[in-house]
PASEBA-1860 file (N, C-alpha, C; in nm, 3 decimals):
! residues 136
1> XXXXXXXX> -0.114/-1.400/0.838/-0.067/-1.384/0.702/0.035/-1.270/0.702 ~ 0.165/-1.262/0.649/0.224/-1.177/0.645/0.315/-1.150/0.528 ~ 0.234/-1.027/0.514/0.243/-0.920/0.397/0.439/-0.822/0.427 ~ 0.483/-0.818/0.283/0.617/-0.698/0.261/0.598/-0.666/0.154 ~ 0.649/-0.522/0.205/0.642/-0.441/0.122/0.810/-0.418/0.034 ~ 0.854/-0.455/-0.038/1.037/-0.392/-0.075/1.015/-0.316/-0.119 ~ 1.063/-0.208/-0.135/1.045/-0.089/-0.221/1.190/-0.094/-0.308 ~ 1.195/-0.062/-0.402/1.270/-0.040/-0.533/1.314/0.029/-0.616
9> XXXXXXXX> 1.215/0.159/-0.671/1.236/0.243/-0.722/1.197/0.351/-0.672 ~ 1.314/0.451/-0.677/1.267/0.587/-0.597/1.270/0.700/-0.702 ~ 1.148/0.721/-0.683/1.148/0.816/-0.825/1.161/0.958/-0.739 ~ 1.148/1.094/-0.802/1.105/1.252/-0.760/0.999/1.241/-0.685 ~ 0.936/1.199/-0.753/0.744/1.217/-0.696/0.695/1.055/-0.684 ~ 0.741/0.969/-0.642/0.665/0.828/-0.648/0.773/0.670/-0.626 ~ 0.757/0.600/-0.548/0.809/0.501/-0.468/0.745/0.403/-0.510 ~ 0.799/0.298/-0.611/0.767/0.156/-0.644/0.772/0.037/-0.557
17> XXXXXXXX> 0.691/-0.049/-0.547/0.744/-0.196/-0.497/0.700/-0.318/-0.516 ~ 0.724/-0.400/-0.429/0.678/-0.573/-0.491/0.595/-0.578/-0.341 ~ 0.500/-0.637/-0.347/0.452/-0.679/-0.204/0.436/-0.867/-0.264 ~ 0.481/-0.897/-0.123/0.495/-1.009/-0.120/0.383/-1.082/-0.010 ~ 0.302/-1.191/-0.021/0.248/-1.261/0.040/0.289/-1.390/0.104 ~ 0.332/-1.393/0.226/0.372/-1.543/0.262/0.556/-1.543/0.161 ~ 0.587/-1.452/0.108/0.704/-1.476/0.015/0.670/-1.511/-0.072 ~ 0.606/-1.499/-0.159/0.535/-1.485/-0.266/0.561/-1.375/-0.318
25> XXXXXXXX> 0.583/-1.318/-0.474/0.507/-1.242/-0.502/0.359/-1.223/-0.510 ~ 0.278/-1.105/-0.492/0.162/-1.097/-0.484/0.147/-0.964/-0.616 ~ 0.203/-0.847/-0.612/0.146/-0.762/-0.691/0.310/-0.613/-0.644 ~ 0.289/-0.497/-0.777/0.350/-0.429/-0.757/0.301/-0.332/-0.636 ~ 0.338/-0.222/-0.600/0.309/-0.153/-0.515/0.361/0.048/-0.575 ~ 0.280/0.131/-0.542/0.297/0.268/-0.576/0.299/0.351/-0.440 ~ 0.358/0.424/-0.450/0.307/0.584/-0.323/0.392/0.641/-0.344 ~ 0.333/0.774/-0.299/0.445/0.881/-0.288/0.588/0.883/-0.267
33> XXXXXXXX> 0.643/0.987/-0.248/0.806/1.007/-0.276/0.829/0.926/-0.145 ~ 0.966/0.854/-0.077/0.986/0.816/0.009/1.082/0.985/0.083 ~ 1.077/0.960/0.182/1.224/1.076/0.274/1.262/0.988/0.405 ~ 1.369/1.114/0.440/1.441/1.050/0.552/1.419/1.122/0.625 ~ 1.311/1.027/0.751/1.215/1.119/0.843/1.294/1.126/0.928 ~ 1.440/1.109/0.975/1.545/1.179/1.065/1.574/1.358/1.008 ~ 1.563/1.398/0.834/1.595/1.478/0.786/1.472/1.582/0.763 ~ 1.347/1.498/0.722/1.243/1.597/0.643/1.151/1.513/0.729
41> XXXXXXXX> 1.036/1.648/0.677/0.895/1.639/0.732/0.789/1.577/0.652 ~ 0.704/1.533/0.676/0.599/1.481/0.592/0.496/1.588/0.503 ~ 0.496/1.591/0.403/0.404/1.696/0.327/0.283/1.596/0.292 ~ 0.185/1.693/0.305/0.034/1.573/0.323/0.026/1.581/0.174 ~ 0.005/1.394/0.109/-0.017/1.322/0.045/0.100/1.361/-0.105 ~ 0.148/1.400/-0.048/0.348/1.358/-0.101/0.441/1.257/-0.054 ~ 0.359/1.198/0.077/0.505/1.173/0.086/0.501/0.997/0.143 ~ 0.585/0.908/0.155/0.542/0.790/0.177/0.542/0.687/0.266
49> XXXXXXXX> 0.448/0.608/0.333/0.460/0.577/0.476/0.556/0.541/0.537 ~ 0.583/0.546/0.605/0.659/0.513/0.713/0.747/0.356/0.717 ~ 0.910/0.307/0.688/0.937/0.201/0.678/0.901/0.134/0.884 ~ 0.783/0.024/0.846/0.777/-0.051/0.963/0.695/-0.139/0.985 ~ 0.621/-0.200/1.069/0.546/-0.317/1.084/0.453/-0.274/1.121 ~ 0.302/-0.337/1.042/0.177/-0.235/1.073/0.049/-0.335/1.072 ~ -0.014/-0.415/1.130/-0.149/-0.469/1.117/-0.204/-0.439/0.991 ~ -0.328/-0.462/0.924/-0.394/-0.448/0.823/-0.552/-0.517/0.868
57> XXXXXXXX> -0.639/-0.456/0.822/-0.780/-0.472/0.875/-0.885/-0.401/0.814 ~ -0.978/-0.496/0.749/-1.098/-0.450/0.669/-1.174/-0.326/0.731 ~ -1.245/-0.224/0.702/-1.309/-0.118/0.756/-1.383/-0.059/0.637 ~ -1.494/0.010/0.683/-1.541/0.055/0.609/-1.455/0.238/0.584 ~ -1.477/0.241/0.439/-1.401/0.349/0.412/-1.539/0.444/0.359 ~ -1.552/0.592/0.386/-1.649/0.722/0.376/-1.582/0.730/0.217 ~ -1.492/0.712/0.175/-1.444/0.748/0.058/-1.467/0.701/-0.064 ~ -1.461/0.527/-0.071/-1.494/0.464/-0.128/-1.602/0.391/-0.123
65> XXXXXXXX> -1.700/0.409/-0.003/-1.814/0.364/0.034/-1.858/0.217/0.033 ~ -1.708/0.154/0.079/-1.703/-0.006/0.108/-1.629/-0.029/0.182 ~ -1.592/-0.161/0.209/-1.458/-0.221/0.337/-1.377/-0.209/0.230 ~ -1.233/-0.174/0.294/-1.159/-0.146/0.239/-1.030/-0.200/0.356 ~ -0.901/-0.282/0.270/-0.788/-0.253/0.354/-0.698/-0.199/0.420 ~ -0.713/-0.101/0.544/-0.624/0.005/0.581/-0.485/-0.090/0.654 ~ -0.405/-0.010/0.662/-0.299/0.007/0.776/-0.354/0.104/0.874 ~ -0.335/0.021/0.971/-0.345/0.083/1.134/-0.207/0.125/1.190
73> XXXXXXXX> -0.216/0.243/1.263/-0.160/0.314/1.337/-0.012/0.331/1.231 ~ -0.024/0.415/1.140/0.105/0.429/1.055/0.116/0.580/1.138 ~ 0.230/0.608/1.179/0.281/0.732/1.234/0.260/0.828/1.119 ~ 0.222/0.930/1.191/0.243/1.082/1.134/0.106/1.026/0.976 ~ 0.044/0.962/1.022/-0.087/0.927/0.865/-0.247/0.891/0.920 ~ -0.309/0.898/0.913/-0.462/0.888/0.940/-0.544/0.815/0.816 ~ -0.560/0.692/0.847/-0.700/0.638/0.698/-0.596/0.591/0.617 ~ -0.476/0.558/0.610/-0.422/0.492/0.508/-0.481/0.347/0.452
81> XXXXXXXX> -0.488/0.345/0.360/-0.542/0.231/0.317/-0.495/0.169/0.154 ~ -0.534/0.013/0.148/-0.466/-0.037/-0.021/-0.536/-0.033/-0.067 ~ -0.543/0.074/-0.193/-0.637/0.037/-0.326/-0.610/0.056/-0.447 ~ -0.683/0.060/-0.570/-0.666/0.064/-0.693/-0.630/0.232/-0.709 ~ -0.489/0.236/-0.832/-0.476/0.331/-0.870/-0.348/0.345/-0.947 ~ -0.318/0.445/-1.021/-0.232/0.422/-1.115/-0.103/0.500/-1.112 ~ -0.134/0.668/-1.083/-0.041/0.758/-1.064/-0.069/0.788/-0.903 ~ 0.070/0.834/-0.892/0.086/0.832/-0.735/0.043/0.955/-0.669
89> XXXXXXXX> 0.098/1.072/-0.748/0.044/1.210/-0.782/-0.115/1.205/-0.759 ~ -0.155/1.160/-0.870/-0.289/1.165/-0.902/-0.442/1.067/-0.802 ~ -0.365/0.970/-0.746/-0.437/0.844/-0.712/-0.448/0.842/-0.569 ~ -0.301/0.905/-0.489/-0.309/0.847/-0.384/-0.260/0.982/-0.329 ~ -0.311/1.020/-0.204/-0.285/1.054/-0.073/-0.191/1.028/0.000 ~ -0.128/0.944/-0.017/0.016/0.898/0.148/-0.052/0.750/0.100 ~ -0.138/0.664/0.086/-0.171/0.539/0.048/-0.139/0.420/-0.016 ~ -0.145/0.295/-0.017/-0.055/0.220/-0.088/-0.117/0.188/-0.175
97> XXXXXXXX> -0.102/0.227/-0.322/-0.188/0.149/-0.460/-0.065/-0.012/-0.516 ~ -0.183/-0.029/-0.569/-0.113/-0.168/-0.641/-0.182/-0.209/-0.776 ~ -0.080/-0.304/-0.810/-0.123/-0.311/-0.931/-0.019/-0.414/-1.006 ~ -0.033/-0.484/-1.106/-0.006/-0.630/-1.169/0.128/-0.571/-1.274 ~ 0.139/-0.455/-1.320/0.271/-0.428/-1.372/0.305/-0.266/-1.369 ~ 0.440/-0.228/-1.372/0.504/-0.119/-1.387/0.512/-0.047/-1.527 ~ 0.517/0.063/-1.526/0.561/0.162/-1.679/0.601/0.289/-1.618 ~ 0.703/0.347/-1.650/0.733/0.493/-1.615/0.643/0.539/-1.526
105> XXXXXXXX> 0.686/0.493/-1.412/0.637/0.586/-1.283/0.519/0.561/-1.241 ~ 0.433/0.423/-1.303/0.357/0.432/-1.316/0.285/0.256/-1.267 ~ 0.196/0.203/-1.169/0.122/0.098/-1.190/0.021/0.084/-1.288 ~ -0.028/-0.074/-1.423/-0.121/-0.096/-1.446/-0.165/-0.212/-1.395 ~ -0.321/-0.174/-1.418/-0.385/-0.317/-1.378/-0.382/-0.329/-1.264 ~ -0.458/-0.197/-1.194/-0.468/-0.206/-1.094/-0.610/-0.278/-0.983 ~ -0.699/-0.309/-1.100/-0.818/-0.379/-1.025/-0.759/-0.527/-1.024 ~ -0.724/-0.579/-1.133/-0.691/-0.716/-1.117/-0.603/-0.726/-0.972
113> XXXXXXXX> -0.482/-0.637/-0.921/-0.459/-0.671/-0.848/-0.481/-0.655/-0.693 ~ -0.616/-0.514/-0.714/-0.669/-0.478/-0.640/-0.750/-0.630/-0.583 ~ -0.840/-0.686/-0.696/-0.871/-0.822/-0.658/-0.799/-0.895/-0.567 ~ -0.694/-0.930/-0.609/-0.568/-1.014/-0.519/-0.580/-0.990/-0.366 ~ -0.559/-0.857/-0.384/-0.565/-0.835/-0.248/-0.715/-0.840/-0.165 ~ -0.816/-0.861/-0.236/-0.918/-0.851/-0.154/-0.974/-0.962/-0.094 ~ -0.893/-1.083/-0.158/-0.886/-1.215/-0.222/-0.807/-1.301/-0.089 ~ -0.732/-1.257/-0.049/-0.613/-1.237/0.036/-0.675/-1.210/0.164
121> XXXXXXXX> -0.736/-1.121/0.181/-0.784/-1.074/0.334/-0.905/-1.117/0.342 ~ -0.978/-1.188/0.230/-1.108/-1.281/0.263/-1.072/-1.381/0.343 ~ -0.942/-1.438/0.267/-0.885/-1.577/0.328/-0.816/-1.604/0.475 ~ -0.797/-1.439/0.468/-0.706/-1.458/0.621/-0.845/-1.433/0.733 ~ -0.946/-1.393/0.688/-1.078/-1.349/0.763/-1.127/-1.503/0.778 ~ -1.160/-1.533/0.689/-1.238/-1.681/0.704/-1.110/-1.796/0.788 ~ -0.981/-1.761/0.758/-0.872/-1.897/0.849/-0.874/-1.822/0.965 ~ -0.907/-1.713/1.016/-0.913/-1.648/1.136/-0.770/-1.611/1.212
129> XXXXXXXX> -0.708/-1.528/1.047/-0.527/-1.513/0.996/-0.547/-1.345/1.065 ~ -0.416/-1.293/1.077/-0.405/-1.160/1.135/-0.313/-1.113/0.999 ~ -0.346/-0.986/0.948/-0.242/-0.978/0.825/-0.190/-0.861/0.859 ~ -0.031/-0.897/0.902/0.083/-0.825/0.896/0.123/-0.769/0.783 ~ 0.140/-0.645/0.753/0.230/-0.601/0.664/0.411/-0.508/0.670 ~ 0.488/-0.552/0.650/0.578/-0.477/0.724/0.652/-0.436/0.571 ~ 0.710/-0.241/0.582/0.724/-0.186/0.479/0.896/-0.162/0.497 ~ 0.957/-0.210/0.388/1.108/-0.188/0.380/1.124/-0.097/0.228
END
């Protein structure tokens, strides 16, 4: 199954996008500020992953105290993972939130599309699918 990420809006503090399934839309996307890791350094849970191609794989998360979807091996990040949340500031760590629509800086409806996605990696688990995500 393979997951993109476009990113779109670059705010001060927070990086919008569309993730796409199969080319599909699937749901919006939130995280931190993006930079230009030729120029700047990563400030922990400011700043936003890494543009590139990354596996995705259920795990149990200490945080949320369930399986949860991480990205594996994102450079310069540890435990990244997709979940529900609204402000980027407020919600996420370096992490990718999502969510069913945009407002100033902002995802809503983020369980519905938190669903989607959980929805998504059931299906690629049970077709015995590998889910790529690659972030532009």
């Amino acid at each position: 199954m393979n997951w993109e990420v476009k990113r779109m809006i670059f705010g001060e503090s927070y990086t919008i996008g569309q993730l796409f399934c199969n080319g599909y839309f699937l749901c919006y996307t939130l995280e931190p500020r993006c930079i230009d890791w030729n120029i700047e350094s990563k400030v922990p849970g400011k700043t936003a992953i890494p543009e590139g191609s990354y596996k995705v794989h259920m795990r149990w998360s200490p945080k949320f105290k369930r399986q949860m979807p991480y990205i594996e091996n994102v450079p310069h990040f540890e435990g990244v993972c997709i979940h529900q949340g609204n402000i980027a500031s407020k919600d996420s760590a370096g992490c990718l939130l999502v969510g069913l629509e945009t407002q100033n800086g902002m995802i809503l409806k983020s369980r519905e599309a938190f669903r989607k996605i959980l929805e998504k990696m059931d299906y690629a688990r049970k077709a015995r699918q590998e889910v790529t995500i690659v972030i532009r």
